[in-house]
C-alpha positions as CSV (number, residue, x, y, z in Angstrom):
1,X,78.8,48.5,89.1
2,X,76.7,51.7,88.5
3,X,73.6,52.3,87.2
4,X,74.9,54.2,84.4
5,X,76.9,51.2,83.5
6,X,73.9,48.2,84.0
7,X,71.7,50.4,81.6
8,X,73.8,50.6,79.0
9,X,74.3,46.6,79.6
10,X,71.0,46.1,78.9
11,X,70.2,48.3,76.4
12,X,72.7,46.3,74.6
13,X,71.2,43.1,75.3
14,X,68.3,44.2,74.4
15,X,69.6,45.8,71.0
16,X,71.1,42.2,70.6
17,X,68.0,40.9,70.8
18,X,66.1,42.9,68.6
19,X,68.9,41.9,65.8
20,X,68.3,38.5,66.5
21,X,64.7,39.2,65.8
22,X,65.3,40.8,62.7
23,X,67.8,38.4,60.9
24,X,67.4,37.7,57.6
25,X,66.3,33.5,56.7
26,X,69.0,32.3,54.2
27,X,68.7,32.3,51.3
28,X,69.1,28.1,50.3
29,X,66.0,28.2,52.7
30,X,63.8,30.2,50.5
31,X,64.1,27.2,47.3
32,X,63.4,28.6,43.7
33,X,60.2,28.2,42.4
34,X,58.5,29.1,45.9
35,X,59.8,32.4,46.5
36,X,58.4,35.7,46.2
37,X,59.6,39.6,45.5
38,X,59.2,40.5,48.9
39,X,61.5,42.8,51.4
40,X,59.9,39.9,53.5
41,X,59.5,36.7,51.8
42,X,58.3,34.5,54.9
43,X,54.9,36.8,55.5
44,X,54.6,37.3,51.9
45,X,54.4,33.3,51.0
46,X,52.1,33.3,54.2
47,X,49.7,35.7,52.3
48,X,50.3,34.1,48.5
49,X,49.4,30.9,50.4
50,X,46.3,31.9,51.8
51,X,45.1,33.2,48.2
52,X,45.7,30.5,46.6
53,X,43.8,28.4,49.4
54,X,40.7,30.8,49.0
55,X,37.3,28.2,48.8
56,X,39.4,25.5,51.0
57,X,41.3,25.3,47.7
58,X,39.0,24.5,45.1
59,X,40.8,27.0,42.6
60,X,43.6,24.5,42.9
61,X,41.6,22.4,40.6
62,X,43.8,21.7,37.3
63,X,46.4,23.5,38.4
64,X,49.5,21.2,40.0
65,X,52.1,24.0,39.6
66,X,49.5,26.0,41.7
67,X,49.3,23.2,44.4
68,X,52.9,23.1,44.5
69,X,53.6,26.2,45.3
70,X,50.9,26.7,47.9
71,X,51.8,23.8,49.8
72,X,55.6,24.1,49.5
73,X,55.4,27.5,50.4
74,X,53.2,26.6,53.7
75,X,55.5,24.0,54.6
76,X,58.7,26.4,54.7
77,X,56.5,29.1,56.3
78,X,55.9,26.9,58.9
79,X,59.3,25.2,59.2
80,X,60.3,29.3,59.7
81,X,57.8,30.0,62.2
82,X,59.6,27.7,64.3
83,X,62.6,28.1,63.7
84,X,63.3,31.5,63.8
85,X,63.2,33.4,67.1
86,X,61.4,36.8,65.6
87,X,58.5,35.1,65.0
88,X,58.6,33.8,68.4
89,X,55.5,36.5,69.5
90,X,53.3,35.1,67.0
91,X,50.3,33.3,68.8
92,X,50.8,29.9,69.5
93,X,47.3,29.2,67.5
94,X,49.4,30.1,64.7
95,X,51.3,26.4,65.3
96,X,48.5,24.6,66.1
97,X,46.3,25.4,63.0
98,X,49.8,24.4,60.7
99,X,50.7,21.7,62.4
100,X,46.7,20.5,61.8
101,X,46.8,21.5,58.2
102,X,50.0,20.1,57.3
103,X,48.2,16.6,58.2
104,X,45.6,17.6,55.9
105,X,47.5,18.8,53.0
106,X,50.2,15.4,53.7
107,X,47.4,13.2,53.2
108,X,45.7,14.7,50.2
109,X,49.2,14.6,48.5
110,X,50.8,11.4,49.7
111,X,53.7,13.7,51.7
112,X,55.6,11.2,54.5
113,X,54.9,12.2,58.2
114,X,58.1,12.1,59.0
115,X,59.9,14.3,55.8
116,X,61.4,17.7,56.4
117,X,59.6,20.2,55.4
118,X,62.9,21.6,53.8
119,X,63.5,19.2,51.6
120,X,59.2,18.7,50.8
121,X,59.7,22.1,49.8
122,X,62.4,22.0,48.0
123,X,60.8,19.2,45.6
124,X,58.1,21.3,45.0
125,X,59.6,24.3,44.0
126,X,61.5,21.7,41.3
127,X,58.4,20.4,40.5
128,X,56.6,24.5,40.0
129,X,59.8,25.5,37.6
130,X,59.7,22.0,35.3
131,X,55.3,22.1,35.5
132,X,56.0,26.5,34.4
133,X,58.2,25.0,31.6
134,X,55.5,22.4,30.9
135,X,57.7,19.6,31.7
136,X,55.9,17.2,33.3
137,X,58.5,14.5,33.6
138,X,60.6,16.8,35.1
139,X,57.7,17.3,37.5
140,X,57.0,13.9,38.3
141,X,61.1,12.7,38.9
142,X,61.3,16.0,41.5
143,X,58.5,14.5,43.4
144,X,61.0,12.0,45.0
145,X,59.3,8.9,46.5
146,X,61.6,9.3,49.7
147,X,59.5,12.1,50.5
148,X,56.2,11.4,48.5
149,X,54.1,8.2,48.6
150,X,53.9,6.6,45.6
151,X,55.9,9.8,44.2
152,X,56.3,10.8,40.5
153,X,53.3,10.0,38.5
154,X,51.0,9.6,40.7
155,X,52.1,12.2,42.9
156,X,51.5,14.8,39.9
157,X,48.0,13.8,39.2
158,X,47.7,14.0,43.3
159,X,48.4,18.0,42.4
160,X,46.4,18.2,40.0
161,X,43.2,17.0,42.2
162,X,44.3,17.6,45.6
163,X,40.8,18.2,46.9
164,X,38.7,20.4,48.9
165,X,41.8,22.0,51.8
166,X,39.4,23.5,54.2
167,X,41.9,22.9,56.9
168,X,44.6,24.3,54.9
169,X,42.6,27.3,53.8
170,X,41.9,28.7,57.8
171,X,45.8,27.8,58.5
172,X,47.2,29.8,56.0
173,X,44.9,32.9,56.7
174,X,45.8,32.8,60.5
175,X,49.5,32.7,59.5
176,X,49.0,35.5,56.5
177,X,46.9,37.4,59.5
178,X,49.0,37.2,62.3
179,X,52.2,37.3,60.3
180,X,50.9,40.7,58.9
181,X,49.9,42.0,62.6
182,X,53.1,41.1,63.7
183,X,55.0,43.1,61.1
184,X,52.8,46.0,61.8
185,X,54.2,45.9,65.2
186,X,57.5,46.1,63.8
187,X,58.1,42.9,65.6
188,X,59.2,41.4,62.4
189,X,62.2,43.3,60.5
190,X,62.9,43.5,57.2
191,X,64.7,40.7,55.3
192,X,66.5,40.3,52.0
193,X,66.3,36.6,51.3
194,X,64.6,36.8,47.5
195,X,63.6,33.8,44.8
196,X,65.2,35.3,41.6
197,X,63.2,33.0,40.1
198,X,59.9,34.3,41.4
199,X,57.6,37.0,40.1
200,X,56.1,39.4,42.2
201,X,53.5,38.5,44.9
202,X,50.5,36.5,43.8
203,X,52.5,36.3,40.1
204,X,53.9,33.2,38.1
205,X,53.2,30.2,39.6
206,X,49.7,30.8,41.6
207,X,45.9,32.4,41.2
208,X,45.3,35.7,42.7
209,X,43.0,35.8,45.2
210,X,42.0,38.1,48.1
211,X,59.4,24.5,56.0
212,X,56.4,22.1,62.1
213,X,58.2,18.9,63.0
């Protein structure tokens, strides 16, 4: 075989690679009510995340459909991290400060150990879009208690008062940080997997502020 030949063998492997890195999450895993208008939604919840986590969370105070959406979007963004090979350069702190938090953020909301983050996440996107329509029965029946300890009721006043997240709060900056460093790289192509039901960054659903098995 020539060398002509092996080079362009490996160019294409690593042009394989590079679209591997680059594909796009799909779109059921990026659930309504936690998405936003991003060319990049995954980096972008990252950094929405961390905003709304500002002061260890204290800003969360009052706010459930806030807490909602913060923590459903860290539990996908972590559930992504992992999954998906293109984030595979990001620093293994990155893993170890979610997979810390997520214990944090579990306990202060009554979340099971052993629920997929998916599916957390996908209850509290339901539980955002009913709370933004200011139906709060809605709310409480997407907080199902197969995933949420007591679930419902309680589970809703658990947003509303979630506590100090200091844990949470370093977590989410590391993975907005690293996330951002990594697309500056150009590690990290561009993606198309939108919420239609999201506003734009840092919009509907959160303050403003500066799915790990």
């Amino acid at each position: 075989m020539t060398r002509t030949v092996l080079r362009c063998l490996l160019l294409a492997a690593l042009l394989g690679g590079c679209a591997e890195m680059r594909e796009a999450p799909a779109l059921s895993r990026v659930p309504p009510g936690l998405g936003v208008a991003s060319a990049d939604p995954v980096p972008a919840m990252a950094a929405e995340a961390a905003a709304a986590l500002a002061n260890s969370g204290r800003g969360l105070a009052g706010n459930p459909a806030a807490t909602a959406r913060a923590v459903g979007q860290l539990e996908l963004v972590a559930a992504e991290f992992r999954r998906d090979p293109r984030w595979a350069p990001l620093p293994t702190a990155v893993e170890t400060e979610l997979r810390t938090a997520r214990l944090e953020w579990r306990a202060a909301l009554g979340i099971r150990s052993g629920a997929a983050p998916e599916a957390v996440a996908t209850a509290l996107g339901r539980a955002v879009l009913a709370l933004q329509s200011r139906d709060t029965r809605a709310a409480a029946a997407a907080l199902d208690p197969a995933l949420f300890e007591p679930g419902g009721p309680v589970t809703l006043a658990r947003l509303t008062a979630p506590g100090p997240l200091p844990q949470s709060m370093i977590a989410s900056t590391v993975a907005r940080d690293e996330a951002t460093r990594l697309g500056q790289l150009r590690l990290g192509g561009p993606t198309g997997a939108l919420d239609p039901n999201a506003g734009l960054l840092g919009g509907s659903g959160g303050p403003v502020a500066p799915s790990l098995r």
